[in-house]
C-alpha positions as CSV (number, residue, x, y, z in Angstrom):
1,X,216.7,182.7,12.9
2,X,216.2,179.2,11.2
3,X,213.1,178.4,9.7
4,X,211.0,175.7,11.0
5,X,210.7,173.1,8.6
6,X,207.4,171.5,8.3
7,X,207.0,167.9,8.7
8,X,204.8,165.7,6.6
9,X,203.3,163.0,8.6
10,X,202.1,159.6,6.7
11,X,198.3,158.9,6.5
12,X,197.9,155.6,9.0
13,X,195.6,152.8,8.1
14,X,193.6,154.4,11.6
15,X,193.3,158.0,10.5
16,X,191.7,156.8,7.5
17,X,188.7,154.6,9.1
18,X,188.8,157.5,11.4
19,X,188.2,159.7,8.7
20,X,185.3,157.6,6.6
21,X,183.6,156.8,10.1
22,X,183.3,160.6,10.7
23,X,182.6,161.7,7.5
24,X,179.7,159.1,7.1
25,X,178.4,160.9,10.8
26,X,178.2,163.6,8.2
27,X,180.9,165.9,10.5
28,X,182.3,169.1,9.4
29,X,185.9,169.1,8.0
30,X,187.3,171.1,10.7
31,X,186.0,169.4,13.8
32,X,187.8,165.8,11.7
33,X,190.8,167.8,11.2
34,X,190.8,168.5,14.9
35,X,190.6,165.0,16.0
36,X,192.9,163.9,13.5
37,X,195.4,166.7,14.9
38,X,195.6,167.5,10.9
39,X,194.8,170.8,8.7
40,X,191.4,171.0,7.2
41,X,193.1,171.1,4.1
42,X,195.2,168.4,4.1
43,X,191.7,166.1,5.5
44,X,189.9,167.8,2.5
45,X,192.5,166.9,0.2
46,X,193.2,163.2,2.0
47,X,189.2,162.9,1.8
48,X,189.2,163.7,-2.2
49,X,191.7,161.6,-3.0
50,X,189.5,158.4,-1.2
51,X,186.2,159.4,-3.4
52,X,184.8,160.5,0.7
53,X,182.4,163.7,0.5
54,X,183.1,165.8,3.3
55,X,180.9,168.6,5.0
56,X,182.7,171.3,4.5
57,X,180.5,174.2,6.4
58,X,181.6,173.3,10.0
C-alpha cells in the first residue's frame, strides 16, 4: 500500500487577512484553523512567523 504523500499548500494573500481579522476577534486557533481548512499547527506556526498573537485555549 502506497503512502499518501502530504501536500503543502501556499499561504494566499486571503488566508492571511483572514487570519489577522480573526485573530484580532480574539478567536481560538482551532476554530481559524477550521475555517482556513488548515491544522492548528501550521495557523500557530503561520501566525508566529507574522508577529499575530493567537488564542490558543479554543
Amino acid at each position: 500500500m502506497a503512502k499518501k504523500t502530504k501536500v503543502r499548500r501556499e499561504w494566499t494573500a486571503t488566508e492571511i487577512h483572514k487570519l489577522k481579522g480573526l485573530a484580532k476577534k480574539k478567536v481560538g486557533v482551532d476554530k481559524i484553523a477550521r475555517t482556513l481548512k488548515r491544522t492548528a499547527g501550521a495557523t500557530a506556526v503561520k501566525a508566529s512567523m507574522l508577529g499575530v498573537s493567537l488564542d490558543t485555549r479554543g
